[in-house]
LOFI-682881 format. One record per residue (C-alpha): chain; residue number from 1; residue in one letter; x, y, z. Coordinates in Angstrom, 1 decimal, decimal comma, padded with zeros to 4 digits. Example, Ala and Ser with C-alpha at 12.3 -4.5 7.8 and 13.67 -1.06 7.14 Angstrom:
! residues 2
A	1	a	012,3	-004,5	007,8;
A	2	s	013,7	-001,1	007,1;
! end
This chain:
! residues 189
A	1	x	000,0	000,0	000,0;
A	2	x	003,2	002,4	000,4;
A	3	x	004,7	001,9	-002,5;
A	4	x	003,8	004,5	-005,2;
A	5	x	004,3	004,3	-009,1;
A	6	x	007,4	006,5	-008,8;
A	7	x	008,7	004,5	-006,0;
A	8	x	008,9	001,0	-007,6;
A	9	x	010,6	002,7	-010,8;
A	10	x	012,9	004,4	-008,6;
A	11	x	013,4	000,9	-006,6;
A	12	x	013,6	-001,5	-009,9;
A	13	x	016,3	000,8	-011,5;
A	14	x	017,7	000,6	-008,5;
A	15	x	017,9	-003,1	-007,9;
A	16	x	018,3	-003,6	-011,6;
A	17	x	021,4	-001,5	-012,0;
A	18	x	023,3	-003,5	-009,3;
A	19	x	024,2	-007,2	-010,0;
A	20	x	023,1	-009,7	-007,8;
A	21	x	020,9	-007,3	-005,8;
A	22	x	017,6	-008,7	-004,9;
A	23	x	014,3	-006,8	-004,0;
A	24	x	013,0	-008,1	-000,3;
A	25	x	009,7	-006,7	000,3;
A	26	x	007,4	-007,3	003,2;
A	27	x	003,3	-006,8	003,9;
A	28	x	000,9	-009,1	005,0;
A	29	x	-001,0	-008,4	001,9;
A	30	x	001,5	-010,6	000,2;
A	31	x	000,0	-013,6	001,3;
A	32	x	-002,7	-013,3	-001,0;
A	33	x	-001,1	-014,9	-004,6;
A	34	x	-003,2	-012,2	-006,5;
A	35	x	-001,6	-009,5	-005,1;
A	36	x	002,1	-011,1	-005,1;
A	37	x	001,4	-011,5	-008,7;
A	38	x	000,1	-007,5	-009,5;
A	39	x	003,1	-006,6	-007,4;
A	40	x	005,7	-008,8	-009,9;
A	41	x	003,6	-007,4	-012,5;
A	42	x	004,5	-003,7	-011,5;
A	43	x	008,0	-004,3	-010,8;
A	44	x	008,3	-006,3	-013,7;
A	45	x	006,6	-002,9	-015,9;
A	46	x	009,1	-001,1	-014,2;
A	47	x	012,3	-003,2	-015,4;
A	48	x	013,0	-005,5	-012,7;
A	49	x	012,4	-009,3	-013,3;
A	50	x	010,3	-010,8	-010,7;
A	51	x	013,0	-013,7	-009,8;
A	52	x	014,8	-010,4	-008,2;
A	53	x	011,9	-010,1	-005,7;
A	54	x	011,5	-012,0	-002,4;
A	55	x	008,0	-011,2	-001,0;
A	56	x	007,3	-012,2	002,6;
A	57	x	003,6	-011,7	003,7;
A	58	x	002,6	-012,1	007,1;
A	59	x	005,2	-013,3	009,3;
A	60	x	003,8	-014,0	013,2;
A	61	x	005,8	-012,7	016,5;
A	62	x	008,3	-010,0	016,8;
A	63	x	011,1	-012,5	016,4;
A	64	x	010,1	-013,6	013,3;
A	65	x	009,1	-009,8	011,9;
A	66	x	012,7	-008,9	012,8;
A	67	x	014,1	-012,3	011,2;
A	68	x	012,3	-011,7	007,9;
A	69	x	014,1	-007,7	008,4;
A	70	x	017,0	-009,3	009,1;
A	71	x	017,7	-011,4	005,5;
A	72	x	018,4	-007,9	003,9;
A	73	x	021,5	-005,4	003,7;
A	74	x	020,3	-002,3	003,0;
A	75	x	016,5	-000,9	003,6;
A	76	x	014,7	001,6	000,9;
A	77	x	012,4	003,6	002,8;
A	78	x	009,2	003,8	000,5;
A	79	x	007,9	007,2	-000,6;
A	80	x	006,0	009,5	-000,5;
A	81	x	004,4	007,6	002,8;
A	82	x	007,6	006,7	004,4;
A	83	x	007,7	004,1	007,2;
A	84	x	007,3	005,2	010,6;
A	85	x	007,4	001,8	012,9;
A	86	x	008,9	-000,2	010,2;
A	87	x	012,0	002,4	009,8;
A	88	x	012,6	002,1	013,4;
A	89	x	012,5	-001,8	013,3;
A	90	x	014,9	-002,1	010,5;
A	91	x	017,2	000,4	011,9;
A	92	x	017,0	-001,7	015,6;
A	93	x	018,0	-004,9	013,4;
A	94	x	021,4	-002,9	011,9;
A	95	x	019,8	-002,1	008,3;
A	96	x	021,0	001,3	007,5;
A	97	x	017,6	003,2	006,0;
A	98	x	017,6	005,4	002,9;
A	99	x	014,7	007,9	002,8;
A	100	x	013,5	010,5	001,1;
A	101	x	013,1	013,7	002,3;
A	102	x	009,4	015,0	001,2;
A	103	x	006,9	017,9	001,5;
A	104	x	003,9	016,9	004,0;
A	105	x	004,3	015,0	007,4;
A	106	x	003,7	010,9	006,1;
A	107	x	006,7	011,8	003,4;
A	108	x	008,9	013,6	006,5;
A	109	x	009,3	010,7	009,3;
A	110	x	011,8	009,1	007,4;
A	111	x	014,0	012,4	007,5;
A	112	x	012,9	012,8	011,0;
A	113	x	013,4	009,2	012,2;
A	114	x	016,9	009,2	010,6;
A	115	x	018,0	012,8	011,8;
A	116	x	017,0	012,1	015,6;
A	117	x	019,2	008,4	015,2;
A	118	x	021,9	010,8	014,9;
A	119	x	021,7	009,6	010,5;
A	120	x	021,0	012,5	008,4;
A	121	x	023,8	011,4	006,2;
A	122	x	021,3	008,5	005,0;
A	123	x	018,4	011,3	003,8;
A	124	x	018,1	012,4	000,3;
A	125	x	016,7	015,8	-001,2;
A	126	x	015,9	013,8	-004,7;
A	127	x	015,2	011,2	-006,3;
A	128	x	018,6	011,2	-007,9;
A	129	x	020,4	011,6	-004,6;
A	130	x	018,5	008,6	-003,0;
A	131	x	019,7	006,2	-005,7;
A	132	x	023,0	007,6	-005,4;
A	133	x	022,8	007,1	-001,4;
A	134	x	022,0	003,5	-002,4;
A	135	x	024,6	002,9	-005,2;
A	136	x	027,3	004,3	-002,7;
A	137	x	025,9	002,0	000,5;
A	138	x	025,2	-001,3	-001,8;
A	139	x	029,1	-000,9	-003,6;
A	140	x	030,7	000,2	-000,5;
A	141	x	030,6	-003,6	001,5;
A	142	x	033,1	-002,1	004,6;
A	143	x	031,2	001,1	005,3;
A	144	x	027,9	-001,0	005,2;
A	145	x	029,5	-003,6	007,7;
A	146	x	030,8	-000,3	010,2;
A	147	x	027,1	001,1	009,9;
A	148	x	025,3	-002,2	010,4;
A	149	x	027,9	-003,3	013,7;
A	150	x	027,3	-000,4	015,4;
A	151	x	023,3	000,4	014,4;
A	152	x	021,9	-001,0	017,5;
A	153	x	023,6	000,9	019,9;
A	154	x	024,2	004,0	018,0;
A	155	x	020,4	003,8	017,8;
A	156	x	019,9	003,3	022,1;
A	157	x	022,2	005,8	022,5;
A	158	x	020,2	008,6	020,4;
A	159	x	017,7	011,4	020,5;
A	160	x	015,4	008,6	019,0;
A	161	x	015,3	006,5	021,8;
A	162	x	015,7	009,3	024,6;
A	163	x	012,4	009,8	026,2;
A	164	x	013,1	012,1	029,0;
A	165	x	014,2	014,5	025,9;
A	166	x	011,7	014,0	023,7;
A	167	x	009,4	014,7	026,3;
A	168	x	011,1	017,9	027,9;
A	169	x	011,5	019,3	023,6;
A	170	x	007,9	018,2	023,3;
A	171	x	006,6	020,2	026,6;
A	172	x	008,9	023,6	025,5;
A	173	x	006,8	023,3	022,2;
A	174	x	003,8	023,1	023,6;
A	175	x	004,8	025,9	026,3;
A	176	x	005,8	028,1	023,1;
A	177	x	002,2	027,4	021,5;
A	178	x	000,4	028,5	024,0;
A	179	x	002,4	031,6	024,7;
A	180	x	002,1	032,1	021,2;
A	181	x	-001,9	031,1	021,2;
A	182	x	-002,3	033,2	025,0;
A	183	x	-000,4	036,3	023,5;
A	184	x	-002,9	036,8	020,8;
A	185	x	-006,0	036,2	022,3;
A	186	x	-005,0	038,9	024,7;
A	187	x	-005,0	041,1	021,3;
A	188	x	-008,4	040,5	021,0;
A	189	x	-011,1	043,3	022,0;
! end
């Protein structure tokens, strides 16, 4: 349901243009055969043969949702509606995320996810820029290792997972709304 016309070009180029790469993708509505085989249809529209693609529908527990993560290198964040949960569960499984950087809030998390793990170096501005951010992770085997070994706790040790600071940056906000909101109304005759 996430992934848009210009996102499976974008991620069928993408998987095309590197040998041996392989598409993983995961939704429960890939346990119905009809929609595994509109999805190959798409992809395969797009460029990319379906023997590239490994679809995994439903998978039950959180040991076996992160196992099924886990059988990939690299995650592509879908756009425009970017993962929100899902980007956090591949990033606490060591999969360094690429995202897109968009223009309304479902198209942002990505950028915000990945900016508060302390990752901003792993959010593009374009299209262009997100394949290269791909290319450059998926040919680069060492810098993809050092991301991946240290993921985990680079992730416990962020803003991302600090909820004493979220909550005191989420309280000053709301403390600046309403002294914004409270000096206004006193404007009011």
């Amino acid at each position: 349901s996430k992934l848009s016309p210009t996102a499976i070009r974008v991620f069928a180029d993408l998987v095309a243009s590197i040998p041996g790469a392989r598409l993983l993708l995961k939704a429960v509505q890939l346990d119905d055969a009809s929609v595994r085989r509109w999805v190959a249809a798409l992809f395969e529209e797009a460029g990319l043969e379906s023997q590239r693609i490994d679809m995994i529908g439903y998978v039950p527990g959180e040991q076996g949702h992160f196992a099924a993560m886990a059988r990939a290198d690299l995650a592509l964040d879908p756009f425009p509606f970017c993962g929100g949960k899902s980007t956090v569960d591949v990033l606490w499984m060591g999969l360094p995320v690429i995202t897109l950087d968009g223009r309304f809030t479902m198209a942002r998390m990505g950028t915000s996810i990945l900016t508060r793990a302390g990752l901003p170096e792993l959010v593009a501005r374009s299209e262009a820029e997100y394949v290269d951010k791909a290319h450059a992770l998926a040919r680069d085997p060492d810098r993809l290792a050092r991301l991946r070994a240290g993921m985990r706790s680079r992730l416990a040790g962020s803003l991302l997972m600090d909820a004493k600071a979220h909550t005191r940056d989420l309280e000053a906000a709301y403390r600046h709304f309403m002294s914004e909101f409270d000096s206004k109304e006193s404007g009011r005759v």
